[in-house]
C-alpha positions in Angstrom: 8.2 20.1 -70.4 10.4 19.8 -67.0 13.4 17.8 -67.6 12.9 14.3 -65.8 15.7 14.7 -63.3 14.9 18.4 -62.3 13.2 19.1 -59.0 10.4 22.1 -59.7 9.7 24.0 -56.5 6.7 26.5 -56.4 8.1 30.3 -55.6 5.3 30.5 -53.0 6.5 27.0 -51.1 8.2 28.9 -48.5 4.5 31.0 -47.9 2.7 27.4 -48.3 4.8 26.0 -45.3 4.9 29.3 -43.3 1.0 28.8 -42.9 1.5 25.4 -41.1 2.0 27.6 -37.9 -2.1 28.8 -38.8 -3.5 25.4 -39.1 -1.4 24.2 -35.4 -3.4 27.4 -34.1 -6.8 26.8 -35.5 -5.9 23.0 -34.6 -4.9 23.9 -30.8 -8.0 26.1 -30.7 -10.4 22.9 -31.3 -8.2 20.9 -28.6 -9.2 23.6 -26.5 -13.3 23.5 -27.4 -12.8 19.3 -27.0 -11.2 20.0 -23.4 -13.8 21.9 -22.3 -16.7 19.7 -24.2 -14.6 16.0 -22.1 -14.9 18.5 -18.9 -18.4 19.2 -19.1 -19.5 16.0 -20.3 -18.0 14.3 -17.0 -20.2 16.6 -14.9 -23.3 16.7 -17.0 -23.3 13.0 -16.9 -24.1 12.2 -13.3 -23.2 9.0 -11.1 -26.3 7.5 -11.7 -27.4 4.4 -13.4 -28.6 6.9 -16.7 -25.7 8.3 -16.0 -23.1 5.4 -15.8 -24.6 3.9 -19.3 -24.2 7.5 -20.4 -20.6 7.7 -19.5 -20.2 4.2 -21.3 -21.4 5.2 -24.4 -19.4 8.9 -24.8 -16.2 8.4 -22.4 -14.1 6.6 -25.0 -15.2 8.3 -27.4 -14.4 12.1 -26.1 -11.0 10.2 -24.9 -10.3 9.2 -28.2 -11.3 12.7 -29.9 -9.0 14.6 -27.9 -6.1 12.3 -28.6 -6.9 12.5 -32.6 -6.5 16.3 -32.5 -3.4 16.3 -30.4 -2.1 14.1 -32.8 -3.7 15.7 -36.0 -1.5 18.8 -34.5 1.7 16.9 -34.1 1.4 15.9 -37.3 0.7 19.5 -38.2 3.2 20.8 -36.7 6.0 18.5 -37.8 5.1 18.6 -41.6 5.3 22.7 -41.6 9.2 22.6 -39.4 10.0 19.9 -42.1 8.9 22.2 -45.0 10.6 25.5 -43.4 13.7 23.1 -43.2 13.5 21.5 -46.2 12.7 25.2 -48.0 16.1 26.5 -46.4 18.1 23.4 -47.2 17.2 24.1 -51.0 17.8 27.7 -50.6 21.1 27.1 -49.7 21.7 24.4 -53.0 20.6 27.1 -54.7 22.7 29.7 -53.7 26.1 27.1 -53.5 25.0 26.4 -57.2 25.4 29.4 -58.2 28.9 29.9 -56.2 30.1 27.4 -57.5 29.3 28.2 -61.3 30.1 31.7 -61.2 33.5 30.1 -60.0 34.1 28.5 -63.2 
């Protein structure tokens, strides 16, 4: 049993955060599929009446897609540079812990 003011971290954290950078890639892969989908559907849509109750119905929608995955990737992105960073700052506890007690 942990003791209840002891902070466990995983040996593999470092790894778990590392693959942050994977998901932003697979993540900024689909932004580039929804792109090309919002392009093609402004031109399959037409300036016609069909095409002007089309445009209603999907324009928002393909707007507001594309800024949930640019935002999904931010996030993405963020949480894995907080994790490296966070990783390194405990690293470096670590390693002035044990400084510090083999200074005693």
């Amino acid at each position: 049993m942990a003791e209840p003011d002891v902070l466990l971290l995983g040996e593999d954290l470092k790894k778990r955060f590392g693959e942050f950078g994977e998901l932003k890639k697979l993540i900024e892969t689909i932004e580039g599929e929804v792109k090309a989908i919002n392009e093609l559907n402004l031109r399959v849509g037409g300036n016609d009446e069909i095409g002007k109750q089309y445009h209603d119905q999907v324009d928002q929608a393909t707007k507001d897609l594309s800024e949930l995955v640019a935002k999904v990737r931010e996030v993405v992105d963020k949480a894995g540079e907080n994790g490296i960073n966070l990783v390194k700052e405990f690293d470096y506890a670590k390693d002035t812990a044990a400084e510090i007690a083999a200074s005693l």
